[in-house]
N, C-alpha and C positions, 0 to 999 in steps of 0.2 A: 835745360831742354826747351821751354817756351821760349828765350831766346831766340836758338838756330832756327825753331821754324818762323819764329817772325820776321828775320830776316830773310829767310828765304821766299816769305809772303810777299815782301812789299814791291818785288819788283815786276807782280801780278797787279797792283794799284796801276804801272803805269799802263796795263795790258789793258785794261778794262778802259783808264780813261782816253785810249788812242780813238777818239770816235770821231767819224768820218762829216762834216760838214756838209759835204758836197752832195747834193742831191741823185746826180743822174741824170738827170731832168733838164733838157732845154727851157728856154724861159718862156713862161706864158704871153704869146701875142698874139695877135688877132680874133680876140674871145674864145680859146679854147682851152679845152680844160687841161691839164697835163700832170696834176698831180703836186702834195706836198712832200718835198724830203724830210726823210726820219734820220733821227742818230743813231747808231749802230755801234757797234764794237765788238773787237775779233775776244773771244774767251781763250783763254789759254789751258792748256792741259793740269787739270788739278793733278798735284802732287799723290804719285801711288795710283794713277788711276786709267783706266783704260777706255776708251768711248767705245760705244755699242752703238751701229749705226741703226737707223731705224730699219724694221722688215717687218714679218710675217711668217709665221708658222702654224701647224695644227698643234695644240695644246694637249698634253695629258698622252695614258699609254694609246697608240692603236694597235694593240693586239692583246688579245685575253690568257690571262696564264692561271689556268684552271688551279696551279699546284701553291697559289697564292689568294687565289679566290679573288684575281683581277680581271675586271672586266673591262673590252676596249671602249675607252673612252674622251674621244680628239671634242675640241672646239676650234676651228679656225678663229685666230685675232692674229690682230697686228697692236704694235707697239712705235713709240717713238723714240726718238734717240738717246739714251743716255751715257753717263759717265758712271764707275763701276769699280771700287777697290782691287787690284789685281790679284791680292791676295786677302785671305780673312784678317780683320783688324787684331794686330798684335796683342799680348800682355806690354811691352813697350809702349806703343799708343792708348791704351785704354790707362796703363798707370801713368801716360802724361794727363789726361784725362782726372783720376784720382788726386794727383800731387797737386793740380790746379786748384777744386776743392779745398784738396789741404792749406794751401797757400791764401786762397780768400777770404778761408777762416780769420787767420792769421794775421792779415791786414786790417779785418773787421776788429778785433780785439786790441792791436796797436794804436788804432784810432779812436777806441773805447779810453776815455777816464780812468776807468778800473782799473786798467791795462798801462796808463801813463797820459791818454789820451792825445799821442803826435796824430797834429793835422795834416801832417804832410800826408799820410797812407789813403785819405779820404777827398778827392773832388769837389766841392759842394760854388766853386763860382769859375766864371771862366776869366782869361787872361782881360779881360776889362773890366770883372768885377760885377758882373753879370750874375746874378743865382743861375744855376743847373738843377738838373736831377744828380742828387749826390750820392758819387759813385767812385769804385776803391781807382786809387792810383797806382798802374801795373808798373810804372816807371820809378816807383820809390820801390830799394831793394830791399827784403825780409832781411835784418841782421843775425846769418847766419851764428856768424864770428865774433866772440866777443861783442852780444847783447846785454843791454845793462839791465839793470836788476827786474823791472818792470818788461820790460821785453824779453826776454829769457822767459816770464811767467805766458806770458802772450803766446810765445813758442812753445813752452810744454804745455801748454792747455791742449791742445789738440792731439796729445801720446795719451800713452798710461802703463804702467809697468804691469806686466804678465804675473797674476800671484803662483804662479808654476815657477818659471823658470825665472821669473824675473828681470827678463828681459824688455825695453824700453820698444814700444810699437805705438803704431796709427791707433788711434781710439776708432773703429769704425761707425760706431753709433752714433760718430758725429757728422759724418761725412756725406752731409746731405747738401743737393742741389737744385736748383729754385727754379722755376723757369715758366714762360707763357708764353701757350702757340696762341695763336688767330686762326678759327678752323673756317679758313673764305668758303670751302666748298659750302656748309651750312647759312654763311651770310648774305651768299648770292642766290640761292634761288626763292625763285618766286613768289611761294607762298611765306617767306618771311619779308615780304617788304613792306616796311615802314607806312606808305599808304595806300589805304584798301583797292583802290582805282588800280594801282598797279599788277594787284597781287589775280585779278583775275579779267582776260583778255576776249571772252568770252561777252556781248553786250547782250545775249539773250540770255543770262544770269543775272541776281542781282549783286549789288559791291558785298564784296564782305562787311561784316559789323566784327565780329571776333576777332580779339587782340590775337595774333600769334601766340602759341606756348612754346618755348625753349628750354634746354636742358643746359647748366651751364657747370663745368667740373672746377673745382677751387679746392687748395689745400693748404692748410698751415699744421703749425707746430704747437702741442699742446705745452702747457706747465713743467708737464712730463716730460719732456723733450719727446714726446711720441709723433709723430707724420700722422695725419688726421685728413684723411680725404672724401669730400660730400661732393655729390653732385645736386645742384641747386636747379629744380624746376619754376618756374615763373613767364610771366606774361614778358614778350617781347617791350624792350625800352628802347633798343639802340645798337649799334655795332659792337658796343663795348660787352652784349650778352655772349660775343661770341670768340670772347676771348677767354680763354682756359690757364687755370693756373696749376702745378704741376712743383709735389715736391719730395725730389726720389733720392732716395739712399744708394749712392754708387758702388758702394766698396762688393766686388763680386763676393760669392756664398763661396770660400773655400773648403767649405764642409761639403761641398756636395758630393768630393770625391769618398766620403764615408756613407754618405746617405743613399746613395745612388745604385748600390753596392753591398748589398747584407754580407757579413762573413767574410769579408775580404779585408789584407793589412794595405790600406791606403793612405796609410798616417803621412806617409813621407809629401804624397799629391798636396796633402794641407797644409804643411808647411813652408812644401819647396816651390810648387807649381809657379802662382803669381808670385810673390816675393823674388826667388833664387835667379839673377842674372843668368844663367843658364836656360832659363827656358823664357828669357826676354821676346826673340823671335818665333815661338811660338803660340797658333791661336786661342786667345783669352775667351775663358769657360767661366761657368756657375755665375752668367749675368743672364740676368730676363729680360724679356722683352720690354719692359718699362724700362729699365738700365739702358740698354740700349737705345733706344729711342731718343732718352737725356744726353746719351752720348754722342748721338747724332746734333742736335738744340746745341750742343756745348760746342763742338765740331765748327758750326755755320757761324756761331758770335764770335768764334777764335779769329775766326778769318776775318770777320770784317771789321774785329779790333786793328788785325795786322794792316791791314788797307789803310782805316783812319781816315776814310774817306766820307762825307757824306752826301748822303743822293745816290751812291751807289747800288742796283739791284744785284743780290749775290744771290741764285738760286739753290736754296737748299739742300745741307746734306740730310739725306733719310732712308731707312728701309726702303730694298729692293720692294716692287709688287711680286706678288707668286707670277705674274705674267712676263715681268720682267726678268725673274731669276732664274725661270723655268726658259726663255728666247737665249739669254746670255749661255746658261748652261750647256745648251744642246747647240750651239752656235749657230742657232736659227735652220738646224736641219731635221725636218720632217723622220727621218732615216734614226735618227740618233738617238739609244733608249739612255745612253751617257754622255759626258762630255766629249766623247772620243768614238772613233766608227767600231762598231762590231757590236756582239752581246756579252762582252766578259769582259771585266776590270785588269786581263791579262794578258799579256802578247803570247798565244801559243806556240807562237815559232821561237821567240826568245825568252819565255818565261819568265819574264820580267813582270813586275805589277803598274799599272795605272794609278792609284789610289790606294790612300790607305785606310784600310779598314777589317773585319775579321772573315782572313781566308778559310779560316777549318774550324770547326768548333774544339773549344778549348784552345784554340793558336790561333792566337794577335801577331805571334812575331814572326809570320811568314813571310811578310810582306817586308821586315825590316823594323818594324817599332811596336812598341807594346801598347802606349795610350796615343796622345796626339804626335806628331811631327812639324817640326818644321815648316813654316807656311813655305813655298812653294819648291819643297825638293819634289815632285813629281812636274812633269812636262805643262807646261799651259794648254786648253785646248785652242781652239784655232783661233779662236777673239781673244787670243791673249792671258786669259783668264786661269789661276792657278788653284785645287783645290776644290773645283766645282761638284767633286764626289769625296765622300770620307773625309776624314780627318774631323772635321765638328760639320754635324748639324748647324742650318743656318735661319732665324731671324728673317721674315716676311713681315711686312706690314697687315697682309692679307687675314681676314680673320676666317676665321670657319667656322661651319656650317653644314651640315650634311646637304648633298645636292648645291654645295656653292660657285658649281661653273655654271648652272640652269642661269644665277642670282645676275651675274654681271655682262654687263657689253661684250662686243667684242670688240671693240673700238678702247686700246690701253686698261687691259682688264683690271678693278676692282675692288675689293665687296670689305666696307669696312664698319666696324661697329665700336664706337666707344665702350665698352660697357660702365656700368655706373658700380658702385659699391655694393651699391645695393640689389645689383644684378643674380642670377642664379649663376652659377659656377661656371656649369656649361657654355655662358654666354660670352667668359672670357679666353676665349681657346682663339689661337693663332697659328697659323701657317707656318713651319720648319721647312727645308728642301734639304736635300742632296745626301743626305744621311751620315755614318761619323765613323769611329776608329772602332766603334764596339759592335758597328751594325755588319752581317752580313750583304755578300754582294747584291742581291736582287732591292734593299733597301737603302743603297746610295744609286740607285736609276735619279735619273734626272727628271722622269714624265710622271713622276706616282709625288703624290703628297701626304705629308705625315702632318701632324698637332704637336702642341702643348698649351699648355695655360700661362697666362700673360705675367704673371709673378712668380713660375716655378726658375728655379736657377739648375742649368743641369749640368755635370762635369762634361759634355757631350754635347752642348749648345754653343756657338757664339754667333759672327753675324761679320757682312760686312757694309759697307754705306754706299750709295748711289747719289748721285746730281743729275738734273735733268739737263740736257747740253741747251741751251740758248739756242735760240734759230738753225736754220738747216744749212753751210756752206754748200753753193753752189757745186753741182758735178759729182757730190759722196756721193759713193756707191751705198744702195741698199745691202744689206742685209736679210736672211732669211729667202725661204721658199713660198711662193703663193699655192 
């Protein structure tokens, strides 16, 4: 699988590196100023993905539905251009996602001693013999077939046999992935900079003397094999405080469809759901918003493995913002309480459904399906975009807050909060949109906002990943209503 999309990546390396030399610019003479040319390069359409031109809309419901105890409530903003998965990210992609994991292990322990220790799985100098940072080699193949005795161990290290049924599966409690953002937004502003003079611009004050204080999140793995996560308070040192280190257990909660659900036989969901090639093209549940997130981190290195370029800027995949998800949904129309024109998920003149999700109480399968479906057998709405109600609840970066549209701009809205471990509960709660297979029609609207908390995994949650598009082509038509 990582294969076909690397080769399908690479012939984005030469899209990126087409950059244009040529200024524009007549040449500076007779003293005047005329300007330096920059390098540019055209972006190409990521793979599954749809652009969102930039526009404007009023935000949230404008009209009040007493019978829900909604009250109207718009904020105009505008947004920038993005890019935008056209459908929810599959159990396919999220388990290429998992098998990669699995596979690094793999590598890691091939090139362990223990293990046989071949160098070949591991990087550690470049073709002149130069030390690196030593790092696995994606290019030496796992010996599926006929592994000798020490690699065979290498390979089952990472199963374990099921004492039920005794069947050969993933160890999930091993299937943890590492990873470190740079959060610039905290490293650039002001009041963290390095010296005092800087930090205040004001000369009828005086310089600051107080070191900055910074909160910085870092994780490792205990004894235990247990994920161990601290958030470290300290005096500002350097750029380096503001880099975060991050280490999450991907394997989605296939129990959720039991947990989620008192009374009900959902055994088959835990079994068959992720596992069962049958519901490969459908959207991947009981991941949280931390999972998610890593899936995104894994997503952005994937690609710029495949590139193998370096100097390259690749703007990150990540969670939609609630402003973004909520423009793309409505397709920037003021008018729109869903992806689609009217006030019902159903065409009255043909009876047909919109979206899947619960038309009657007690009946799921009105519409056609009992739990999730298919990412996008219902129509796209007008951006393209498939799924933008029902089916799974979706993953915002946005955190919540009661009163959190008061909190942010309106200028690319919004309101984020790391919370620390040691945080109160409350303070890890995050932004959903668009509502799911279980929810009735007034709770997949596109303008109303729902929660959950940043590590619940729900059979009713997934998510899909956004890039921010590079510069604006000349002539695009906006989007949205002012």
């Amino acid at each position: 699988m990582s294969k076909n999309i690397s080769l399908y990546l690479l012939p984005v390396a030469a899209g990126l590196l087409m950059a244009s030399c040529a200024s524009g610019r007549r040449s500076a003479t007779g003293g005047e100023v005329t300007g330096v040319g920059g390098t540019s390069w055209a972006e190409p359409t990521p793979y599954g993905m749809v652009l969102v031109s930039r526009g404007s809309m009023d935000m949230g419901p404008s009209k009040p539905d007493s019978a829900w105890n909604l009250a109207a409530d718009t904020k105009g903003m505008s947004v920038d251009a993005f890019w935008m998965d056209e459908t929810e990210v599959t159990n396919s992609k999220y388990k290429q996602f998992v098998f990669w994991v699995r596979d690094s292990i793999i590598r890691e322990r091939l090139a362990d001693p223990a293990y046989g220790g071949n160098e070949e799985y591991k990087i550690e100098e470049d073709r002149e013999g130069n030390p690196v940072t030593p790092h696995l080699n994606w290019n030496k193949p796992i010996p599926w077939r006929n592994p000798g005795e020490d690699e065979a161990r290498a390979i089952e290290s990472v199963y374990r046999t099921n004492p039920i049924t005794g069947q050969r599966e993933l160890d999930p409690t091993q299937l943890n992935y590492r990873y470190e953002i740079f959060d610039q937004t905290s490293a650039v502003k002001r009041k963290h900079r390095l010296n005092p003079r800087d930090r205040e611009y004001n000369t009828d004050r005086p310089v600051p003397t107080d070191i900055p204080v910074i909160s910085k999140d870092t994780a490792y793995i205990n004894d235990e094999g247990e994920i161990v996560r601290q958030t470290i308070t300290r005096g500002l040192t350097g750029d380096y405080d503001f880099l975060n280190t991050y280490i999450v257990n991907v394997y989605p909660d296939t129990t959720a469809w039991v947990n989620d659900f008192e009374n009900a036989y959902n055994e088959p969901y835990v079994r068959m759901y992720f596992s069962h090639g049958g519901y490969s093209e459908y959207p991947v549940v009981g991941v949280s918003w931390e999972q998610a997130n890593a899936f995104c981190n894994w997503r952005t290195d994937f690609l710029k493995r495949a590139l193998g370029k370096d100097g390259i800027y690749v703007e990150p995949y990540r969670l939609p913002t609630e402003a973004e998800w909520e423009f793309a949904a409505r397709a920037g129309e003021n008018e729109n309480m869903y992806p689609w024109e009217g006030d019902l998920p159903i065409s009255e003149d043909k009876g047909c459904f919109y979206a899947n999700f619960k038309p009657n109480d007690g009946n799921y399968v009105k519409d056609g399906h009992l739990i999730t479906s298919r990412v996008g057998t219902y129509a796209p709405n007008d951006f393209g975009l498939y799924d933008m109600a029902g089916n799974v609840s979706e993953w915002t970066s946005t955190a919540y807050t009661e009163g959190v549209s008061k909190l942010t701009n309106d200028l690319n809205p919004e309101y984020r909060y790391a919370a620390a471990k040691e945080d109160p509960y409350k303070m890890k709660r995050k932004i959903v949109r668009g509502g799911s297979w279980k929810d009735v029609a007034h709770n997949i609207r596109s303008d109303i906002r729902m929660w959950e908390y940043q590590n619940e995994q729900r059979s009713y949650i997934g998510f899909r990943c956004v890039r921010s598009q590079i510069g604006f082509a000349r002539g695009q038509q906006l989007n949205g209503k002012k």
